[in-house]
C-alpha positions in Angstrom: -0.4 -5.3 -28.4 1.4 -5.4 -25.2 0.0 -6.0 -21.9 1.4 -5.3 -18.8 0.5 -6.5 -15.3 1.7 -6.1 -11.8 1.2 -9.1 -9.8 1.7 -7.9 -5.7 3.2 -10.2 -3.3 1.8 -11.0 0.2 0.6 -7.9 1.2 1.3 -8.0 5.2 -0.8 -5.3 7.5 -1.1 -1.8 7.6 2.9 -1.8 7.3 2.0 -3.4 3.6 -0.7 -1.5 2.7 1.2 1.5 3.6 4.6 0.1 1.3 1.6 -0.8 -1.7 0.6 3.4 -1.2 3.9 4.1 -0.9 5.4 2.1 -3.7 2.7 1.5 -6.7 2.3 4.9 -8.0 5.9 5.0 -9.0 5.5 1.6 -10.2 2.3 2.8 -12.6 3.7 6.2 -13.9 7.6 4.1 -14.8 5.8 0.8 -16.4 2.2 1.8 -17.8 0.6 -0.9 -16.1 -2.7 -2.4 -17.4 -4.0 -4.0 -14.4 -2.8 -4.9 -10.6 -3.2 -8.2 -8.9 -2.5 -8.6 -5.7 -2.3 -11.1 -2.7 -4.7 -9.3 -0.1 -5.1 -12.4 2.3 -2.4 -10.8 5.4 -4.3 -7.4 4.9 -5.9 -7.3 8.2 -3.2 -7.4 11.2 -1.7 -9.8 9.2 -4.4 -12.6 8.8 -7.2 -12.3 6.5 -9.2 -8.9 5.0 -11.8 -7.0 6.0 -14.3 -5.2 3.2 -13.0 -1.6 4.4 -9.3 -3.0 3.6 -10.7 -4.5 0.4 -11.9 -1.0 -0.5 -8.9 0.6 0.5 -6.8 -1.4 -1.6 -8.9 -1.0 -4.7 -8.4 2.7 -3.6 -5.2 2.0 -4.0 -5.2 1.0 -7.8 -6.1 -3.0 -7.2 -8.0 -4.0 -9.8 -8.4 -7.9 -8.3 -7.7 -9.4 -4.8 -6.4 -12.8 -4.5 -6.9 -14.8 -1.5 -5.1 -17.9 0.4 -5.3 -20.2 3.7 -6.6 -17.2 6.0 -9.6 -16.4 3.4 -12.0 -16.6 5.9 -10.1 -15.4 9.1 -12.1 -12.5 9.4 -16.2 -13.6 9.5 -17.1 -9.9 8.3 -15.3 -10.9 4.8 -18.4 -13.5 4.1 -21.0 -11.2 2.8 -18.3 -9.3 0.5 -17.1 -12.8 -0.7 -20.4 -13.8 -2.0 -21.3 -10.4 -3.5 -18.0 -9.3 -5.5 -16.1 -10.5 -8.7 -13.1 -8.6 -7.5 -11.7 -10.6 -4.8 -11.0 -14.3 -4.8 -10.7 -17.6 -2.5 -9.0 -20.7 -3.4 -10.7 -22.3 -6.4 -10.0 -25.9 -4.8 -11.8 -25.2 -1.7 -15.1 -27.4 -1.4 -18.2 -26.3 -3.8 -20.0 -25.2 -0.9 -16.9 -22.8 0.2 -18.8 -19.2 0.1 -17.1 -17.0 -2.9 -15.3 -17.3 -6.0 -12.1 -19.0 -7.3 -11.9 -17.4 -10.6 -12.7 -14.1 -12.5 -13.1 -12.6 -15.9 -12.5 -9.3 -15.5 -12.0 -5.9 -18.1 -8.6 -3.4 -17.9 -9.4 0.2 -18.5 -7.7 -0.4 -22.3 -10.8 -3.2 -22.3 -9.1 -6.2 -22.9 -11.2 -9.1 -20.9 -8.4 -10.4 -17.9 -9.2 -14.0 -16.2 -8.1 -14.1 -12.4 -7.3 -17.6 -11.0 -6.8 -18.5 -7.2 -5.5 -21.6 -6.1 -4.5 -23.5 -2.8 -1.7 -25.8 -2.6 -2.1 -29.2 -0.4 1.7 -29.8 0.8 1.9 -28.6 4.6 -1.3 -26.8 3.8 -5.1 -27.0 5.2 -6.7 -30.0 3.4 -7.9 -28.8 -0.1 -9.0 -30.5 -3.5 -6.7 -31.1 -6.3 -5.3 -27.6 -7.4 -4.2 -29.5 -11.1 -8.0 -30.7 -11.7 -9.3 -27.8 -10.5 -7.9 -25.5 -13.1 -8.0 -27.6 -15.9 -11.8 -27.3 -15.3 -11.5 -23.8 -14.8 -9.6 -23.1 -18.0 -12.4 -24.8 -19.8 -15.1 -22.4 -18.3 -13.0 -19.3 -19.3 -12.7 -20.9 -23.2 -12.7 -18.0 -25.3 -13.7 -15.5 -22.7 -10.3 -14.4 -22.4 -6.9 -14.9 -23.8 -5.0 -13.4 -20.8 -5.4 -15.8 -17.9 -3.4 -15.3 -14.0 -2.9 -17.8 -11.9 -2.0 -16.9 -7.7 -0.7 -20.2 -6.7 -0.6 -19.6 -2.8 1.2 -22.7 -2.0 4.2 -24.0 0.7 6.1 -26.5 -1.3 8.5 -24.9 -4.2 8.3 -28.6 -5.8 4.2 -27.8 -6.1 4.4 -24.4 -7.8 6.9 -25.8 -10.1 5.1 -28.8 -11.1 2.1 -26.5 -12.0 4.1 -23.9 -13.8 4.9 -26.8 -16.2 1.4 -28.3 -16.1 0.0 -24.9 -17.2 3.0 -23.4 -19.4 1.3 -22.5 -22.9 -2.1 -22.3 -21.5 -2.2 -19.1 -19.0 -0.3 -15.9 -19.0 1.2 -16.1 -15.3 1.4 -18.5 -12.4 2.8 -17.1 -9.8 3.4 -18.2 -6.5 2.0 -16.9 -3.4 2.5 -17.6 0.2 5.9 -18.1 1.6 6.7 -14.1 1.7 10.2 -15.0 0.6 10.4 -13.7 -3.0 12.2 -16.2 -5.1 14.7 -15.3 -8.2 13.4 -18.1 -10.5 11.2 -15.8 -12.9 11.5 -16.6 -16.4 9.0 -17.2 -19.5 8.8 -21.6 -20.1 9.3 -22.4 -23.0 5.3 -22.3 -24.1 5.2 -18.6 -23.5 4.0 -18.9 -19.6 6.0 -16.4 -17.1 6.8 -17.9 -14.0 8.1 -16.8 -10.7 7.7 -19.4 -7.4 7.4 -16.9 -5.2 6.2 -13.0 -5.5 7.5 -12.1 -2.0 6.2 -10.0 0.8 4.8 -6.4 0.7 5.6 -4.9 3.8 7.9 -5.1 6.9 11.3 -7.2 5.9 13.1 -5.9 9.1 11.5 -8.7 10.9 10.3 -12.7 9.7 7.8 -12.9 7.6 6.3 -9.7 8.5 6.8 -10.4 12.1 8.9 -8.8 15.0 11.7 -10.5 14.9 12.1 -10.5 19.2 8.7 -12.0 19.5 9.5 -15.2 16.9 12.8 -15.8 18.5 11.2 -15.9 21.8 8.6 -18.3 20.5 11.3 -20.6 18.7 14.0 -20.4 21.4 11.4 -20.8 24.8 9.0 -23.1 23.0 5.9 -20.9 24.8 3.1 -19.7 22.3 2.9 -15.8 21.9 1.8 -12.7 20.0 3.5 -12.4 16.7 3.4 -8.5 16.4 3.6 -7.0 12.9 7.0 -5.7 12.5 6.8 -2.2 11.1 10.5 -1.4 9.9 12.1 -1.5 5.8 9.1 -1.5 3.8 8.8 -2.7 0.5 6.8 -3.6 -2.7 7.5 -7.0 -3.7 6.0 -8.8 -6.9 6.7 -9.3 -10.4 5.7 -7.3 -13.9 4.2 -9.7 -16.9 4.2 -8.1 -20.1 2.1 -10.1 -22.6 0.9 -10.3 -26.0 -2.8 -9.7 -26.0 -3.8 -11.5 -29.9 -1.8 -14.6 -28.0 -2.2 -14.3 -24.7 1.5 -15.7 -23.9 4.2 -13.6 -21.9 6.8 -12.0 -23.7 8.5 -11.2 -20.3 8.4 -11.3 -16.6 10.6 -9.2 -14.3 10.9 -9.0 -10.5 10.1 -6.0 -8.5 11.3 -4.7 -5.2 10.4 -1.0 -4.5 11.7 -0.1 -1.0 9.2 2.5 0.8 9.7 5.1 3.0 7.7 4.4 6.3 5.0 7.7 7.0 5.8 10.0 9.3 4.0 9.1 12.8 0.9 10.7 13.2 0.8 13.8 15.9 0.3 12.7 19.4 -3.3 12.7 20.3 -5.0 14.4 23.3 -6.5 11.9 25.9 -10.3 11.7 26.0 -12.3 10.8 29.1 -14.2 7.4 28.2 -17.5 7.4 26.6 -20.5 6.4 28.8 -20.4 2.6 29.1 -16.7 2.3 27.7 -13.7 0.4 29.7 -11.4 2.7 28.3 -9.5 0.1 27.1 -7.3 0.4 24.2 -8.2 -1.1 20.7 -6.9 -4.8 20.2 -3.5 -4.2 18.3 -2.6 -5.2 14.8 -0.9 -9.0 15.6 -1.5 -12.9 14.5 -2.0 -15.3 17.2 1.6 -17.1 17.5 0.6 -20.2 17.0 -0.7 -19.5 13.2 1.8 -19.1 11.1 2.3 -16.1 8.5 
């Protein structure tokens, strides 16, 4: 029987989460997906996730979050980390390292689904060995589940290839994660594993990375550290659709997606409010990344 899963890109801010509202319903009545994965870790102003973004995007039509470098960027994420089977860190992080790498999950058809979230090492935060790291996994899952995804959020292309060949014939998907740059590289290896090096970005492309474009120029072309606002303009749904045999687990195909989204229509003007009692009046800190991190 065939099995068919989205695998979401990068999803970068409320500009993303508004292209994944925007863009996966059309994407679930055309393909009749099974199951969603996405890349959640840029939810939240563009670094990290919160728990009430976790919901939302579950909300959404989700059905498991991967994570990458930023996992713990936002401290409220902890507690939800440690509870839920729905939303991943890096399997190669240290033992200790509060969550989850990997997850055996159930689609609505009930076909078990395993989940697998790695980190790569080249130009990234120190990590363990992402290769030794699943081959132990893979022996946990065993028999638990014949369909197995792997988000590879990694820099290097060289790394995501290398472990596309190290696991072809023994997961479903690897997929890379990370760069927001979606490559044109997907194909099925020659063991029956569908491979892409790079699911791309789900949100703003009229900027870099999901960026303003005026604010990283300024930072590249003056050298002095700044705000990296999210941009907000051409929204779209980047990632890539697996269909799979279920009896085998191997991919019969992989396919790239990139569903532009209409932006919403601003919300009406709001009526100024006098201050609460003991409030600044201040507004609300806005949606940006410090400068200095990158995407």
């Amino acid at each position: 029987m065939e099995f068919r899963t989205l695998v979401v890109g990068d999803i970068v801010a409320k500009a993303g989460r508004q292209a994944l509202a925007g863009g996966l319903p059309v994407l679930l009545k055309a393909h009749a997906i099974d199951v969603v994965i996405a890349n959640g870790e840029n939810a939240a102003g563009g670094s990290g996730i919160t728990p009430s973004l976790f919901d939302e995007l579950r909300a959404l039509g989700v059905d498991c979050v991967t994570l990458g470098d930023h996992v713990y960027r936002k401290k409220e994420v902890v507690p939800l980390l440690a509870a839920s089977d729905r939303i991943l860190r890096p399997a190669n992080l240290p033992d200790e390292a509060v969550g989850r790498g990997w997850t055996v999950l159930e689609s609505q058809s009930g076909f078990p689904f395993a989940v697998i979230s790695l980190l790569g090492r080249t130009f990234m935060k120190p990590a363990a060995c992402p290769f030794h790291a699943v081959d132990r996994i893979l022996a946990e899952i065993g028999d638990r589940a014949k369909l197995v995804f792997v988000d590879f959020h990694a820099e290097a292309t060289s790394d995501k290839i290398a472990m596309g060949w190290h696991l072809d014939g023994r997961v479903t998907a690897l997929c890379g994660t990370h760069t927001h740059v979606q490559t044109a590289d997907e194909r099925v290896l020659p063991k029956g594993t569908a491979y892409i090096t790079d699911l791309g970005m789900t949100g703003p492309h009229e900027g870099v990375l999901g960026r303003k474009k005026e604010k990283v120029l300024s930072a590249l072309i003056t050298g002095m550290p700044t705000y990296f606002d999210v941009a907000t303009g051409d929204l779209r749904l980047q990632g890539a659709l697996v269909t799979a045999d279920t009896q085998t687990g191997l991919a019969a195909a992989i396919g790239r997606v990139s569903v532009p989204v209409a932006p919403p229509p601003p919300p009406p003007p709001k009526k100024e409010a006098a201050p609460a009692p003991g409030s600044s009046g201040a507004p609300e800190e806005p949606e940006v990344a410090d400068g200095l991190d990158a995407p």
